[in-house]
N, C-alpha and C positions, 0 to 999 in steps of 0.2 A: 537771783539775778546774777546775769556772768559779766564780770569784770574785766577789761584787756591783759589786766599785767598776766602776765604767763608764768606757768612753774616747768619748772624742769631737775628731773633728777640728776646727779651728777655723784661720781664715786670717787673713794679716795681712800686710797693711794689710786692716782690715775693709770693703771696699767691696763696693758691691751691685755691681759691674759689674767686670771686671777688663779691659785693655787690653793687646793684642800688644805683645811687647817690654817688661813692666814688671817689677818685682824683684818678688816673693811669696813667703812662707814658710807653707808647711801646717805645725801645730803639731799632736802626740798627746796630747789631756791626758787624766790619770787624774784620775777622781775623787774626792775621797776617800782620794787614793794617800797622803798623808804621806810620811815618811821614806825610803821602800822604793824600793830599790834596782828601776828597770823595763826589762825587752827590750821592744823592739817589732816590730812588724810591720805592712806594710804590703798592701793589694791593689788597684789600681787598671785602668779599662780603659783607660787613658791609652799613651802610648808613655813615661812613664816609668816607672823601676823603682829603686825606694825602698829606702834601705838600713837598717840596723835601730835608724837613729837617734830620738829623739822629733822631730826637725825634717828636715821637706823644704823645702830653700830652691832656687827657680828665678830665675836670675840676668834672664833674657830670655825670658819665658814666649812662647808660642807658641801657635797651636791645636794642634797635637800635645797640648799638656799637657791639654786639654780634655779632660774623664772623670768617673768615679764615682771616689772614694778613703774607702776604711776603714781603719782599723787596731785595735789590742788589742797591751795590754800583758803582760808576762809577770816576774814576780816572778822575779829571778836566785836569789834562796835557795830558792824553791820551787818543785814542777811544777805550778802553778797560773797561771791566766790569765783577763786579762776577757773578757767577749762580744766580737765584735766590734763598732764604734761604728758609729752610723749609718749612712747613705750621705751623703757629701757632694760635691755636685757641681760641680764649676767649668767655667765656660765662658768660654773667652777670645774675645773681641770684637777683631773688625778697629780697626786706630788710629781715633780718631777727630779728626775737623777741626773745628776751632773757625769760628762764622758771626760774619763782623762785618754790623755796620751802621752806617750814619750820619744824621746830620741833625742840620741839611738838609744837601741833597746839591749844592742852587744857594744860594748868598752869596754877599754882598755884603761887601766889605774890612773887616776890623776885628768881624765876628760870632764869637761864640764856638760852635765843634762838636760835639757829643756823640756819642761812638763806645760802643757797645755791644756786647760779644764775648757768646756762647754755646756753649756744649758742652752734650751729652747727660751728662746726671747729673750737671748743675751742682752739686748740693751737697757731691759726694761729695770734698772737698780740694781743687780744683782753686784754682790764683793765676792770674790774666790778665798778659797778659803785653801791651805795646800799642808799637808798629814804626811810622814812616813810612817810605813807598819811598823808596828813591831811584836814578833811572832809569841800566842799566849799557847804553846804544846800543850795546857789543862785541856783546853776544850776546845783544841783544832781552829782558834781563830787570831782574830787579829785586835790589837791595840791601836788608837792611832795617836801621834804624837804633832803638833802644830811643828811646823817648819818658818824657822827666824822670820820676821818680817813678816808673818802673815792672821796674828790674833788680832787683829780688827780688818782683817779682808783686805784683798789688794784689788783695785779697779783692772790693772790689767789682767787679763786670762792668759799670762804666762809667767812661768816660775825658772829660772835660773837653777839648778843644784851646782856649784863649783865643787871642782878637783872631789869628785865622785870615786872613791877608791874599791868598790865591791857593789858584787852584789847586794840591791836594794829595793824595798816595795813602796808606792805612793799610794795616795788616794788624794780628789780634792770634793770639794761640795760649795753653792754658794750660798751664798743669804743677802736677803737684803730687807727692809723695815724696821719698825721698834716697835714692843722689841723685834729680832729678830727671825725672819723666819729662814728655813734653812731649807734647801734640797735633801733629797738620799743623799747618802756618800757616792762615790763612783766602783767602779768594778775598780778592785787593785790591778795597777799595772808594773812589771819588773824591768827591771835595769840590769842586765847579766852579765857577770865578768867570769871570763875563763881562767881568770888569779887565782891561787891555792889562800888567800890571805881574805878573814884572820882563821877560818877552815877548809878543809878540803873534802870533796864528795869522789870515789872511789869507785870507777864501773868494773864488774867481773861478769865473764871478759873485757878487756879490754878495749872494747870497737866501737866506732859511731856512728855501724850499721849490725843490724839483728834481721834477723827473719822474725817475721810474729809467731811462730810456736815454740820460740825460744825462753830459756830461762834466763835471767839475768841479776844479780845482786850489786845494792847500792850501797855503799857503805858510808856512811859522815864519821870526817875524824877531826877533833880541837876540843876547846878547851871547855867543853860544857857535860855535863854528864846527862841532858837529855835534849835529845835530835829527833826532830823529825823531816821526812825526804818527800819533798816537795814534787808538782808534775804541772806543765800548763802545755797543753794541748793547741794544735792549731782550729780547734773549737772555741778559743778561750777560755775552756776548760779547768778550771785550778781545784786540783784535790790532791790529798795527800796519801803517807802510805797504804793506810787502812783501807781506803777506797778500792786500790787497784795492785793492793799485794799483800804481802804478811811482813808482819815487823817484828823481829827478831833484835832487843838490844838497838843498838846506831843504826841497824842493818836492814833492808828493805828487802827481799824476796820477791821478783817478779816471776811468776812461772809462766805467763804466755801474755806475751806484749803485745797483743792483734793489730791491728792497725794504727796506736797509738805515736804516731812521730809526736816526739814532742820533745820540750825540756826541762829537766832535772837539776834540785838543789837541796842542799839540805838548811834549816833552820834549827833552831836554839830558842831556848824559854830565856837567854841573858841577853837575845837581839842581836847576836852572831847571824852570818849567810856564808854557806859556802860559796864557792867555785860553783861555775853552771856547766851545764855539760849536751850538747843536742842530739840526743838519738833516734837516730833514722827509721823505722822502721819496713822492712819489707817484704812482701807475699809474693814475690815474683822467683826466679831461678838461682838470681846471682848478687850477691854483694862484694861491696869492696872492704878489705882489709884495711884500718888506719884506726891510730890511739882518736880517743873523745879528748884526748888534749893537748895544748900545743906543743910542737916540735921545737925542743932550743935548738938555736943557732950554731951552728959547727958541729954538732951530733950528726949520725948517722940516721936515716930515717928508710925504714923497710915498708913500702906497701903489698897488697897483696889482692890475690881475687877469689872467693869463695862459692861455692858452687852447698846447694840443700845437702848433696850426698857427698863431697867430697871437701877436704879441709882445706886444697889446694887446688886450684887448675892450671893448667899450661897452656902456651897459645894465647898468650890474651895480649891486647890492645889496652894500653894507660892514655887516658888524655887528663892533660890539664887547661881551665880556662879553655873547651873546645878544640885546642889541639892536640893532635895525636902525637905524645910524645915518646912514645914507645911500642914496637910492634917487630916481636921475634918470639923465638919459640919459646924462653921464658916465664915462667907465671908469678915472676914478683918485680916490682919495679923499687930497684936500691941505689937512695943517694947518699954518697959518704958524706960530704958537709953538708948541711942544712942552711939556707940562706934564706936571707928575704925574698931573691926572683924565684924561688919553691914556690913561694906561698899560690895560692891558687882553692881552687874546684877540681876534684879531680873523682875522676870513675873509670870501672874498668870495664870491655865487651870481651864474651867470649862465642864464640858459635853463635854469633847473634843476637845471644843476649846481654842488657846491659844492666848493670848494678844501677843506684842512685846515687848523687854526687854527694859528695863533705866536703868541708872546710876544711884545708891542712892549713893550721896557722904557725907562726916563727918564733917565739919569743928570743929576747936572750937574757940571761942569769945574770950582768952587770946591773950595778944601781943604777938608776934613772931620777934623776929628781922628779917630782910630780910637778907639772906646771900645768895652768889652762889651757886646754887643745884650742884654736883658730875654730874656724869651722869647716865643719867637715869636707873635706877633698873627697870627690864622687868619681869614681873611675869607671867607664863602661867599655863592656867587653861586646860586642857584636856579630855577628857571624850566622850565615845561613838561618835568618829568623831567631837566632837567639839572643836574649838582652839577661846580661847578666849587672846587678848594678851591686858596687860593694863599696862600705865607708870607712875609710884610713883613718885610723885612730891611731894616734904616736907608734908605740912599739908595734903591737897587734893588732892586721885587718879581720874586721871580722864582720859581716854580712848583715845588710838591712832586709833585702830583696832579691828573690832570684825569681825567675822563669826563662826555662828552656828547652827545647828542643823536646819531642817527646817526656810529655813533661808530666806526665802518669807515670812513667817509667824513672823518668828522674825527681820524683816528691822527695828530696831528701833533706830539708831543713826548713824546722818550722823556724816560719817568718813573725814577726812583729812589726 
């Protein structure tokens, strides 16, 4: 005989999404049921097979458990029973990885970072959880380290780093349940300072543009006796030297940098980061001559224009920030003091053809107390379809975002 009270399955933890590997319990509730003693029953297309409990608990749910599940009660004093309950259906999801981000991704000593984690179905319980690398050279990977304030998860999905003085790696992941269950970690993301402090990474040549069939040597110099020279690609690409050169000692050997723009650092097995450095790479006629790192203040600063077959050309066109600030017969463009109104974007044409732009940045060699930067001051430069946007950081500007003009021609800093 069927009886009115009604069952209905119901799950718990009540989330919209459930995740591989997490604990769940499907619960049979009667409705209505009061006092009365209930058998139950279950039927599911799942691979599991439910016993005549009112609870099914799954320790490490699976896609196996993924299915339709019903059940209906059964009164032990009588032969009566309810309909069966709805369909309800679970569907368990691959783990998911939590996306960090940062910014900025280029500062200046003593700026403060904001790290940002995300998971799909952020509201559903999740805590963030927030990690700096730190670099293991044994076996090319990473450690990760909890950052203050965060071993029992923080509700909000952002993290603060103050007075940020170098280069530095994050990761976050979330968790949420008891116990806990955790996401993947996130893809590491870096924080790049052009500082020499507390090492330094050393490009030969000098430039912060290369043609791709060129060679070039990395060198890591401080206080550790093993380095390795780091690379993250505007793929998101992160691999080190072994990958895409020969290692020699601190020393990195690139014999043909294809189309790799990317940026460069060295690391330490004692948690040392160099100085970063952004290298252009180019397949086309012409590059511009300039150091991969900043210019001090009041120094003389020599640019230049480079040609496949020649080390020098004449004739050329300098702009800065879009302007043309130089056009004579010429082929270097020389400023005796270095100043902050330099700072800029700057590339050179010659016969038509143009190099890709770099960052010429300003330092200067007086102390600076480190203090928390404001937030960031965004300057945009505009002109004939081009939007260049750049983020002023105390001493050192140095680039979040560019796009411009002929902008194949001008690839010339991976962005973050």
């Amino acid at each position: 005989m069927i009886i009115p009270n009604k069952a209905v399955v119901t799950l718990q933890p009540n989330w919209s999404e459930i995740y591989r590997g997490e604990t769940i319990t499907l619960r049979c509730e009667i409705k209505d049921g009061g006092d009365t003693e209930w058998e139950y029953e279950w039927r599911t297309t799942s691979s599991e097979k439910p016993s005549n409990q009112n609870e099914l608990s799954i320790r490490s749910v699976s896609a196996s458990h993924s299915g339709v599940y019903r059940c209906k009660g059964r009164k032990k004093s009588e032969k009566s029973s309810t309909d069966w309950s709805d369909p309800f259906k679970l569907t368990v999801s691959d783990k998911p990885q939590s996306v960090l981000t940062v910014s900025p991704s280029w500062l200046s000593a003593g700026a403060s970072v904001t790290l940002n984690c995300s998971v799909k179905d952020q509201s559903a319980g999740w805590r963030i959880y927030w990690y700096k690398t730190v670099p293991d050279p044994s076996d090319n990977s990473y450690s990760y380290e909890l950052l203050p304030g965060s071993s029992s998860g923080t509700e909000q999905d952002s993290y603060i780093v103050h007075g940020q003085t170098h280069t530095a790696g994050y990761v976050c992941r979330a968790g949420r349940g008891d116990p806990v269950y955790y996401t993947d970690y996130s893809q590491p993301k870096f924080v790049w300072s052009a500082d020499f402090h507390p090492a330094s990474l050393r490009v030969s040549p000098d430039r912060a543009q290369h043609f791709s069939s060129e060679s070039v040597s990395l060198s890591c110099e401080g206080n550790s006796a093993e380095w390795r020279v780091m690379r993250f690609t505007k793929a998101d690409r992160l691999s080190n030297c072994s990958d895409f050169g020969t290692v020699k000692g601190s020393t990195c050997n690139v014999h043909n940098l294809t189309k790799n723009t990317a940026v460069y650092w060295c690391e330490s097995g004692s948690g040392q980061f160099s100085n970063a450095v952004n290298i252009t790479v180019q397949n086309k006629n012409i590059i511009l001559l300039s150091s991969v790192h900043p210019v001090t203040g009041g120094h003389p600063v020599t640019l230049g224009c480079k040609s496949k077959t020649e080390n020098l050309v004449s004739n050329v066109l300098f702009y800065r920030n879009g302007h043309l600030i130089q056009n004579d017969t010429k082929g270097q463009l020389y400023i005796s003091e270095a100043s902050k109104s330099d700072e800029g974007f700057y590339w050179c044409e010659h016969s038509g053809n143009v190099s890709p732009q770099s960052w010429v940045a300003i330092k200067y060699s007086c102390f600076v107390r480190p203090v928390q930067s404001e937030s960031a001051n965004t300057e945009h430069v505009d002109y004939e379809n081009d939007n260049y946007s750049a983020l002023l950081h105390g001493d050192v500007c140095l680039y979040e975002t560019i796009r411009g003009r002929k902008e194949a021609e001008h690839d010339s800093c991976f962005v973050r």
